[in-house]
C-alpha positions in Angstrom: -190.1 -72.9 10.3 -187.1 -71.1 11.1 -189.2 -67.9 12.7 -190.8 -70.6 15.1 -187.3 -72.5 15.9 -186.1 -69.0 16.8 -189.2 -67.8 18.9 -189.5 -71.2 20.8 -185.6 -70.5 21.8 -186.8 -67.2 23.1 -189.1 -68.7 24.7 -187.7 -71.1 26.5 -185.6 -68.4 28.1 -188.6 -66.3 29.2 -190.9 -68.9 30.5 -192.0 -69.6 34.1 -194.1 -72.3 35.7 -197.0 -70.9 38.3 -193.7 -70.3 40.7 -193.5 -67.1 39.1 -196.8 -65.8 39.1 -197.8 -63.4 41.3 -201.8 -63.0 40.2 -204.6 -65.2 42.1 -206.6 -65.3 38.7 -203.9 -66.6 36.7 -202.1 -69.0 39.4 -205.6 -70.8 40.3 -205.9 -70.7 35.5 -202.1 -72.6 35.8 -202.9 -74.5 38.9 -206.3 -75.8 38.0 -206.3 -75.7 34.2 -203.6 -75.9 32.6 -201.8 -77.9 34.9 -204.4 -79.9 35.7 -203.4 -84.1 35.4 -206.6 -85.6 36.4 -207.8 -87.7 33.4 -211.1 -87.1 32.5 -213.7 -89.9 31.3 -214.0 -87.4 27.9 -210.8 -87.5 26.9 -211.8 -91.1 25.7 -213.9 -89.5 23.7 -211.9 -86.8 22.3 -209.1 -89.6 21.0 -212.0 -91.3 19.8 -213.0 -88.4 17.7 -209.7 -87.6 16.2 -208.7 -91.2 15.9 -212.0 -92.0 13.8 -210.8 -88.7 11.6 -207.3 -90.1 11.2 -208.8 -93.5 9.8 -210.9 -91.7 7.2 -210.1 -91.7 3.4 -213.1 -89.5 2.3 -211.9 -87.3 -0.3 -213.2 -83.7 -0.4 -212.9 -80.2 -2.3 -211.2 -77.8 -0.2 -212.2 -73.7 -0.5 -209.5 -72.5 1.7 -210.1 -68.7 2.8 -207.2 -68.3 5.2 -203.6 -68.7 4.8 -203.6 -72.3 3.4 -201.9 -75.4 4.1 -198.1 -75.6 5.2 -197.9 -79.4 3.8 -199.7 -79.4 0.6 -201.5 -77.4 -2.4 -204.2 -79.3 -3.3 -207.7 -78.4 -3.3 -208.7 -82.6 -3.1 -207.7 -83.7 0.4 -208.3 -86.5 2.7 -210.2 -86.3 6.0 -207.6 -88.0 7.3 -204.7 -86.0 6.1 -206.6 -82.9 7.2 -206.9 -84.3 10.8 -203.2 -85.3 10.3 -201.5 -81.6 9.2 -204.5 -79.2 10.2 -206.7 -80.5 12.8 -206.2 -79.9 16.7 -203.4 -82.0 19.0 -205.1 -84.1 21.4 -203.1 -81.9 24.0 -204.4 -79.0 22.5 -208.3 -80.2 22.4 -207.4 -81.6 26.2 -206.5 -78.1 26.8 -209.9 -76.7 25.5 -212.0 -79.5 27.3 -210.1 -77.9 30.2 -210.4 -74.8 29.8 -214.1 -74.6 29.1 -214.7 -77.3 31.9 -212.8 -74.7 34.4 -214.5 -71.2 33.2 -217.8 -73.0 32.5 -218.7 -71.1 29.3 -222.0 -70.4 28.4 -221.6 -69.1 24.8 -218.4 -70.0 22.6 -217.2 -68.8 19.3 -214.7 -70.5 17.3 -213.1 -69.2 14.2 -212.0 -72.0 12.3 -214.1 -75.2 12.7 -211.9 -77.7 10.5 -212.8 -81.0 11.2 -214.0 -80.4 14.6 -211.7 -81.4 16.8 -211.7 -78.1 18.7 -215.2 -77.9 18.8 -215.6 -81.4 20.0 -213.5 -80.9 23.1 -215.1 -77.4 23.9 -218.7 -78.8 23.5 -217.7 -81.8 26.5 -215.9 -79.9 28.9 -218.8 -77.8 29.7 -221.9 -79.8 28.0 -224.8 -76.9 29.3 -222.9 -73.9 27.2 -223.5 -73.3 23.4 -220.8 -73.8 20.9 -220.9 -71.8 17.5 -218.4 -72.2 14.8 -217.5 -70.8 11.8 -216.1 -72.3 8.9 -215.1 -71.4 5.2 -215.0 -74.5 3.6 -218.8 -75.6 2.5 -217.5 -79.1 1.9 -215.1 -79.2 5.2 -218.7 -77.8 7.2 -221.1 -80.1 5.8 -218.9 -83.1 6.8 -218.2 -81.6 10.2 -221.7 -80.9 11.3 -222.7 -84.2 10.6 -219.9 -85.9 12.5 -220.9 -84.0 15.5 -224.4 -85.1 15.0 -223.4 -88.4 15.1 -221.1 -88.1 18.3 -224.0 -86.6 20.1 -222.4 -83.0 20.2 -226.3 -81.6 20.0 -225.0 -77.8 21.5 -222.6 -76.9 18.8 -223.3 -75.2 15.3 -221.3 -74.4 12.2 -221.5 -71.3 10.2 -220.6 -71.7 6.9 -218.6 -68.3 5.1 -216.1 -65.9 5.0 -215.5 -64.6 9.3 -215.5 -60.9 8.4 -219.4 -61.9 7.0 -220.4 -63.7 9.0 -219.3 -62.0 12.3 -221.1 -59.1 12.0 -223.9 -61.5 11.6 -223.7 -62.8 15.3 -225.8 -59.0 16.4 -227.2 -59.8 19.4 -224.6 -62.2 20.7 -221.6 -62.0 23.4 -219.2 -64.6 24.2 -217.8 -65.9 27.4 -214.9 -67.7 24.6 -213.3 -66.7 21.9 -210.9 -69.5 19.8 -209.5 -67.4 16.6 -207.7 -70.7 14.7 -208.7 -70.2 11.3 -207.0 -67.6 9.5 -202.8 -67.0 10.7 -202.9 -64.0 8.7 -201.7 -60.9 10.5 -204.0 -58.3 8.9 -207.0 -61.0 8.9 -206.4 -62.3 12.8 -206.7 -58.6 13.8 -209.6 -57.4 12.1 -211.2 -59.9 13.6 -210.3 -59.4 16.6 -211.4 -55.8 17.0 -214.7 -57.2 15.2 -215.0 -58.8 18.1 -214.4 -56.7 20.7 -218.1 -55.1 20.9 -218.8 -59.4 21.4 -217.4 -59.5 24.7 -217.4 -58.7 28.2 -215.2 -58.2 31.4 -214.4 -61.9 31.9 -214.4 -63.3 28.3 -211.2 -65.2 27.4 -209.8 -65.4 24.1 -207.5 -67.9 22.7 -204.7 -67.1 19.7 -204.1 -70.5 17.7 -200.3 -70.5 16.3 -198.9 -66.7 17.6 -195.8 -68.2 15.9 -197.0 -69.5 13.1 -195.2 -66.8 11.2 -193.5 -63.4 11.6 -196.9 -61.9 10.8 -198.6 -63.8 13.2 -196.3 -63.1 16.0 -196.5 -59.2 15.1 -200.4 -59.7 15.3 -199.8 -61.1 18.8 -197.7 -58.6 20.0 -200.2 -55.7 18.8 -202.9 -57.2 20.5 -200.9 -57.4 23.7 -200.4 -53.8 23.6 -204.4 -52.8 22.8 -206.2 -50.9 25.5 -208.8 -53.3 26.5 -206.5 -55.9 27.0 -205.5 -56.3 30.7 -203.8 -59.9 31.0 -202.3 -62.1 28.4 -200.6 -65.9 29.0 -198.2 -67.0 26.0 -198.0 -70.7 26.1 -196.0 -70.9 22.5 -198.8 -72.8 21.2 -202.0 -70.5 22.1 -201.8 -66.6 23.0 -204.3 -66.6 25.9 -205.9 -63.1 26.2 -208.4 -61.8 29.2 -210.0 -58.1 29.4 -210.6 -57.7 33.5 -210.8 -54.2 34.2 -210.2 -54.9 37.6 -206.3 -56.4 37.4 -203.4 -54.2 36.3 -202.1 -54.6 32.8 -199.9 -57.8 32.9 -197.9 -60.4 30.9 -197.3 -64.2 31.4 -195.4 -66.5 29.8 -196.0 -70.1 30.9 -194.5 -73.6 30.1 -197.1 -76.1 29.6 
């Protein structure tokens, strides 16, 4: 907690509006995404969603492959304590909606499927693109495919394993988005990441869940700033936004949202 108090300081300090940004690509992003007010008919559903989660007592057995709960130990949890400690805002799933509502994206992967939440809001802001998410928790799947069944969310699938399996698994597939929320791990979030690099292509956007969560995490960001391919990254605290367009000049944002 104290690394993030620290960071978020820094942060503060650093951090612009779209006032100070000088690239079209990312000004219309702050302009028309991020910044975007309108409220959406969707973003009924997407409180809905996590509301319904929030009132749910189901108990089930948790096989956690990633870095674990901050708030508690035990392998028994709630659905609705998950939904309370692990699962998406509803200003970071608003985010997503927008995001994948602005870029229109025709294939996303997420690593980390939870209870959904993410998945949810990428599936309805662009409802003609395929959604496929991976999850490590059989129990914390099973529930989650079936609750997006049954909130009509017919373009999204869960995986069920351990990423570094079942990436390599995805063969013939690119993506035009890339959520990595399911392991803040510093070793873990960049393997995967450079599994994932033959996966994508000039305009593909990648999203960092937590680049604060710890000093590891943060270190993992800032690597991944620095790699070759990597041509324009946002830092919005929250999510490390990272785009590979050969055409722009190597650049870093920081943004208040």
């Amino acid at each position: 907690m104290l690394h993030q108090i620290q960071e978020y300081i820094k942060f503060l300090k650093r951090s612009t509006n779209q006032h100070g940004v000088h690239s079209p690509f990312v000004f219309n992003l702050v302009t028309k995404c991020f910044y975007d007010k309108k409220q959406y008919a969707d973003y009924a559903l997407i409180t809905n969603y996590k509301k319904a989660l929030l009132n749910n007592n189901t108990l089930i057995e948790i096989t956690d492959l990633g870095t674990g709960s901050q708030f508690t130990k035990n392998n028994t949890r709630s659905i609705n304590s998950i939904a309370k400690h692990s699962g998406a805002s509803l200003n970071r799933a608003k985010l997503l909606y927008r995001l994948a509502k602005y870029f229109k994206f025709n294939n996303s992967l997420e690593l980390g499927t939870s209870l959904g939440i993410s998945t949810h809001a990428i599936a309805l802001g662009y409802k003609n693109g395929n959604v496929t998410s991976i999850e490590g928790c059989p129990e914390i799947a099973k529930f989650t495919t079936l609750n997006l069944k049954e909130n009509n969310i017919k373009h999204a699938k869960v995986r069920v394993g351990d990423f570094s399996k079942v990436i390599p698994e995805l063969k013939d597939e690119t993506f035009d988005f890339i959520l990595f929320d399911g392991n803040h791990n510093k070793e873990a979030t960049l393997t995967y990441f450079e599994l994932l690099l033959p996966k994508i292509h000039n305009d593909t956007v990648c999203v960092f869940d937590d680049i604060y969560w710890s000093k590891g995490m943060t270190e993992a960001w800032e690597l991944i700033k620095k790699h070759p391919k990597v041509k324009v990254t946002i830092d919005t605290f929250q999510y490390g936004f990272v785009c590979f367009r050969k055409e722009q000049v190597k650049e870093h944002f920081t943004i208040r949202l």
